[in-house]
N, C-alpha and C positions, 0 to 999 in steps of 0.2 A: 559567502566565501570571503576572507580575511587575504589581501591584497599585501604579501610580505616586504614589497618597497614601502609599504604603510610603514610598516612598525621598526623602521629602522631611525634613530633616534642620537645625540649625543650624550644621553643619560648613559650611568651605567647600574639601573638598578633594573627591577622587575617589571615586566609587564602584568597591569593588576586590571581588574573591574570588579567593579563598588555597585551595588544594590540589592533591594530586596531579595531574595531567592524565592521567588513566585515564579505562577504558570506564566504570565508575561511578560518577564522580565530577560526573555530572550537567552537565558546561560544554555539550555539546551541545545540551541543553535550553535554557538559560540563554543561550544564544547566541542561539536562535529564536524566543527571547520577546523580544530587545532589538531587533525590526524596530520599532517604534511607539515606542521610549522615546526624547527626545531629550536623554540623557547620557551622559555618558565612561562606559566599563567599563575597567578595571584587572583582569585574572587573570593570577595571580601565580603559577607553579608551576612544576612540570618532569616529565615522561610518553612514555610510550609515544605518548598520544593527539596531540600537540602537531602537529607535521605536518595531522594530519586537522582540527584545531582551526581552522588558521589556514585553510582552504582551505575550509572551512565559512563561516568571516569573509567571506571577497572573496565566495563563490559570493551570500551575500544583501547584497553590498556597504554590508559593516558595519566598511571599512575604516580610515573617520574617525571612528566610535564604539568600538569593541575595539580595545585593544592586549594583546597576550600579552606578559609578562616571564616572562623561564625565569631564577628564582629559587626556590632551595628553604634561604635562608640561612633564620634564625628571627631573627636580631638585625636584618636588612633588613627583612624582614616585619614585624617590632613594629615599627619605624623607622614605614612605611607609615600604620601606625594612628594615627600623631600628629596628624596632617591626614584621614583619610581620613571622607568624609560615610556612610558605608553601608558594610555588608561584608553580602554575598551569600554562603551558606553552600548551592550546590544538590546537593550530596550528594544520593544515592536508595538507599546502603545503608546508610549509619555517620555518624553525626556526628564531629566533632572538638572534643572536651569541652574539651580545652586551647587553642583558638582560641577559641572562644566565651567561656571566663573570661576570656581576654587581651582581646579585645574589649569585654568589661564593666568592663574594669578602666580601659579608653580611654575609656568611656562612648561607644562607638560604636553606633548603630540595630543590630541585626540582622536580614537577613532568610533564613529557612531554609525546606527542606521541610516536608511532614506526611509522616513517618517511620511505621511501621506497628508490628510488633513490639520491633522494635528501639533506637525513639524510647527518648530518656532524659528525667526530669525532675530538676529541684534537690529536695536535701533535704537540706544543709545545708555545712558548713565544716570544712575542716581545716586548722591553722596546719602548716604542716611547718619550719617557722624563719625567722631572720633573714636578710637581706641587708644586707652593707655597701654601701655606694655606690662602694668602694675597690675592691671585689671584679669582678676582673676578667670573673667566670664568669657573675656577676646583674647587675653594678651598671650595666650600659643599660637598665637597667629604673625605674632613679629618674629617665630621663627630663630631666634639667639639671632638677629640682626643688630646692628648697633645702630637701632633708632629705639628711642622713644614712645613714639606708636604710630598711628597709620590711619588713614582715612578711611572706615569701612565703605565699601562701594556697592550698589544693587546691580545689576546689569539687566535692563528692560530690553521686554522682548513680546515677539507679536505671533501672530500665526501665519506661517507662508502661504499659506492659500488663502487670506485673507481680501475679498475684494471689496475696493473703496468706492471706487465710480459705478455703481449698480443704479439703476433708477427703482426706485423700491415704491408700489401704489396697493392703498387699502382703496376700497370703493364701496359704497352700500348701498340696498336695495334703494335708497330714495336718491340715489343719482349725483351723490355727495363722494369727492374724491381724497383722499387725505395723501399727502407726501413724504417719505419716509428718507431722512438723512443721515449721511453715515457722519460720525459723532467716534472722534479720535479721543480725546479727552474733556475732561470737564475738571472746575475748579472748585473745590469745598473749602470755605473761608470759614475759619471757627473766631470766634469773639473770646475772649479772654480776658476777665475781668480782674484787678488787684486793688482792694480795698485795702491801704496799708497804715497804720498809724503807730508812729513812732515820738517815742519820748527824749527828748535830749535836753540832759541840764533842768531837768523842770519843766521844759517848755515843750508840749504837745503838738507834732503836727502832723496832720492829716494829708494822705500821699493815694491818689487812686490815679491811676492810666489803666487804659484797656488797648491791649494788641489782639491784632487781627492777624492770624494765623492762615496765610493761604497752602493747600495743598493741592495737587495736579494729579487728576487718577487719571487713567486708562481704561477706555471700556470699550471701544471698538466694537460698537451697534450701531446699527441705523432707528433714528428716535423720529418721532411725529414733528418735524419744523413745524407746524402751522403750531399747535399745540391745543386743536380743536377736536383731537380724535377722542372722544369720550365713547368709548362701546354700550350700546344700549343692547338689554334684553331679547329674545327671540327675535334675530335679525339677520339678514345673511349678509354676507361682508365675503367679497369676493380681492383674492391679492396674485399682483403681478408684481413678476422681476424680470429686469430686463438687463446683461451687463455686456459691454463689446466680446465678443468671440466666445458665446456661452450660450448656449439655447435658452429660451423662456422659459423662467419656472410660474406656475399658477397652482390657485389654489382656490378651495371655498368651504365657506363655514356658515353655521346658523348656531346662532349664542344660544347658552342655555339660561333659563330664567333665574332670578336672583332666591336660594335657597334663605327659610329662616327657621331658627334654631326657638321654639316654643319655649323649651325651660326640660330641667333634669331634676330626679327626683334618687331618692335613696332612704333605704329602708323604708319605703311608705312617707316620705317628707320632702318637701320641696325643700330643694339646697342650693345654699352659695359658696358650701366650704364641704368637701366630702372626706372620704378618710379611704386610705389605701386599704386592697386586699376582699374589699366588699364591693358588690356586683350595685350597677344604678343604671337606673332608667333611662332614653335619652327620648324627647318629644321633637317631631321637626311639623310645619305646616304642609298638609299634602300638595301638590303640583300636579296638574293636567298631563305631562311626561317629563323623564327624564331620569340622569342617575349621577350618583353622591357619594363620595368618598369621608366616611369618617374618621377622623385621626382625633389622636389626646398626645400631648406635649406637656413637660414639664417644665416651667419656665424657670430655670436656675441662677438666670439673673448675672452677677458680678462672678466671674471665674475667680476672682483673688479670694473672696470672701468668702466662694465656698469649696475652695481649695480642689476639689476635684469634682465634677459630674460626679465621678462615681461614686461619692459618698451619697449619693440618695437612693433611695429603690421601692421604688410602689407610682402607682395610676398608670402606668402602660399598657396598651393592650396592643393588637392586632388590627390592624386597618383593615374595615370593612365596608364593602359596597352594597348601597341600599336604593328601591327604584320610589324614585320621590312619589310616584301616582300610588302606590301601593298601601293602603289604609291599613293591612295585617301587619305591616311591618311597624308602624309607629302606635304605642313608645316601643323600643328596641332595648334590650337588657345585655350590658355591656358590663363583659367580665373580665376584669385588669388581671396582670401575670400575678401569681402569688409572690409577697415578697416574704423571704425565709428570713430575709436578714437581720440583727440585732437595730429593732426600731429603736433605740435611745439613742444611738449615732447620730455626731450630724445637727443640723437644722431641721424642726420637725414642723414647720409649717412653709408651704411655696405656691408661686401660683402656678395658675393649672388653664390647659385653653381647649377647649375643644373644637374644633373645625368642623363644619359641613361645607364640602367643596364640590358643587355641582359643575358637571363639564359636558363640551358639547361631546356628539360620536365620534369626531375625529379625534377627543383627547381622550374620550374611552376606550378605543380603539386603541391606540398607540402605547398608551401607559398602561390601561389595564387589561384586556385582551391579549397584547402582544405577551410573547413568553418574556418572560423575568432576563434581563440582557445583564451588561457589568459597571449600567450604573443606575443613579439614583435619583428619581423626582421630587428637587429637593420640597417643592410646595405639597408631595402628597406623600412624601416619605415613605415612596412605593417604588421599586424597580421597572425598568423598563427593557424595551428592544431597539436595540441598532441599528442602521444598514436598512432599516423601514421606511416605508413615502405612503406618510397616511394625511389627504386633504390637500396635498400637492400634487403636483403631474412636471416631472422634467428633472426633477432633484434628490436627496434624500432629504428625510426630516416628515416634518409635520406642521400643519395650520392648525390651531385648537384654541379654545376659550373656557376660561373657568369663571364663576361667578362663588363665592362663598360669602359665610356667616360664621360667628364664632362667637362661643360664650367664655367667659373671664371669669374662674373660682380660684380657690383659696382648696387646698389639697394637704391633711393633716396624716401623720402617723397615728 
């Protein structure tokens, strides 16, 4: 329900909201709340949902109050914000941290959901540079102001239910305790070297300094202080957490043993370089138990250089689960997506990795068992399920361990 002393404002332009037109992106809600409000709505976006959007409009004849624009420029959208009385942010999974600053930066009202674990709050600034007003890339953003340009600004931000003072403990069968702390930032100092020589008048000289580039990230985990926690192979390793005013979470696990990737073969030949579109072998060493996720990756290296991912297409295939004890299974014939596309395109040689990623039952359980949920395991490139407590007791989430192998080829058209 939309709260109308919200939306009362000193603007006098429109009330808009800016985002995807997806199933979660909340407009359907926000549609059903604007029966009683007697103001323009403005949603600004472009979706799958968009169809079902406007047909929701007429059905509560909210045809003179809602207008949908399918815009998803960003310079049209800021454009929007110069006038706009309100922005309505009804997201019900993710905020949009870079809307919201732009929004402050218009000095526009906001009004958003109550986000649950995933809510963010401000905690503080980061300058990331200058903007000219000349500059073709920022300078709509000075807005026909009579300056110059402007300080671009980040605005950092954390997760509200973020907790810092948790006592976090690994323990393992041999009575070995590891302590786990929460870890606000860290710092990555890059080296920067200039080997400079210049000529003046004839005379040659040689000019070299090196700057040291420090940069401050945010990661907000709890990491191993001791820095003695090395996990070993088939072992069980049992974790507590303990935080003021929150019941104990616990948990336990038995690692699975370290998979190894024998060698891959194609058309009848062992290879180091394979070619798209043609099916090849994959060999792993058998295991006593256990089970394995195999993936293939194309490693496309420098984004500039190859101008888009999408210019390549061939060695993908389908992620499949294989039981490491099972002697019928290996070697396993592995058959990549057919690539239709015009193979002279492009770079016609990359490299190529393949992964055996063996995990214990709890991460079988969660990632692959669990129904397919709405997001993605970025280590196994495999969907997972939410709202799950697999290897814990008190919490959501999961205790799990992977151990992998990977072979490094050369992947030709």
């Amino acid at each position: 329900m939309i709260d109308k002393q919200k939306l009362k404002s000193s603007k006098r332009g429109k009330i808009i909201s800016v985002g995807p037109l997806e199933i979660n992106s909340g407009f359907d809600l926000l549609i059903r709340s604007w029966i009683n409000i007697d103001e323009k709505l403005e949603i600004i976006g472009k979706g799958s949902q968009e169809s079902s959007l406007n047909k929701l409009i007429k059905s509560y004849d909210l045809d003179k109050k809602i207008k949908i624009e399918r815009n998803d420029s960003v310079k049209k959208i800021y454009e929007k914000f110069q006038n706009a009385k309100c922005l309505i942010i009804p997201y019900i999974k993710e905020e949009n941290v870079d809307l919201i600053r732009q929004a402050l930066n218009y000095e526009i009202p906001i009004i958003g959901t109550d986000l649950d674990e995933i809510s963010r709050i401000f905690v503080g600034v980061d300058t990331l540079g200058w903007c000219d007003c000349d500059d073709d890339e920022c300078g709509w953003g000075c807005d026909n102001k009579e300056i110059d340009g402007y300080w671009i600004l980040d605005s950092l931000f954390e997760p509200a239910a973020l907790i810092k003072n948790a006592s976090v403990i690994i323990s393992d069968d041999n009575g070995n305790n590891y302590d786990f702390s929460y870890i606000e930032n860290i710092s990555l100092v890059d080296t920067i070297y200039f080997d400079t020589t210049v000529v003046i008048y004839g005379t040659t000289i040689e000019w070299d300094t090196t700057i040291f580039d420090t940069n401050n990230l945010r990661i907000n985990l709890y990491i191993d202080s001791s820095g003695t926690f090395n996990p070993e192979p088939m072992t069980t390793y049992n974790l507590n957490i303990n935080a003021p005013g929150y019941d104990p979470v616990t948990g336990s696990l038995t690692t699975p043993n370290f998979p190894n990737i024998d060698s891959l073969t194609q058309l009848g030949n062992h290879a180091d370089t394979i070619i798209i579109n043609e099916p090849f072998n994959l060999y792993w060493d058998l295991l006593q138990e256990g089970k394995a996720m195999v993936t293939g990756e194309v490693l496309l290296g420098n984004w500039w250089d190859d101008s888009l991912a999408n210019d390549w297409c061939g060695g993908y295939f389908d992620p499949f689960v294989v039981d490491l004890s099972d002697n019928g299974l290996t070697p396993y014939t592995v058959y990549p997506w057919i690539c239709s596309e015009n193979l002279n395109q492009g770079a016609e040689i990359r490299d190529y990795m393949i992964r055996l990623t063996a995990m214990d039952e709890n991460y079988y359980d969660y990632f692959v068992v669990g129904e397919s949920g709405e997001y993605s395991n970025a280590l196994l490139n495999y969907p997972t399920t939410k709202g799950r407590s697999v290897g814990i007791q008190g919490g959501f989430g999961f205790f799990g361990s992977i151990a992998s192998d990977r072979l490094l080829l050369k992947i030709v058209r």
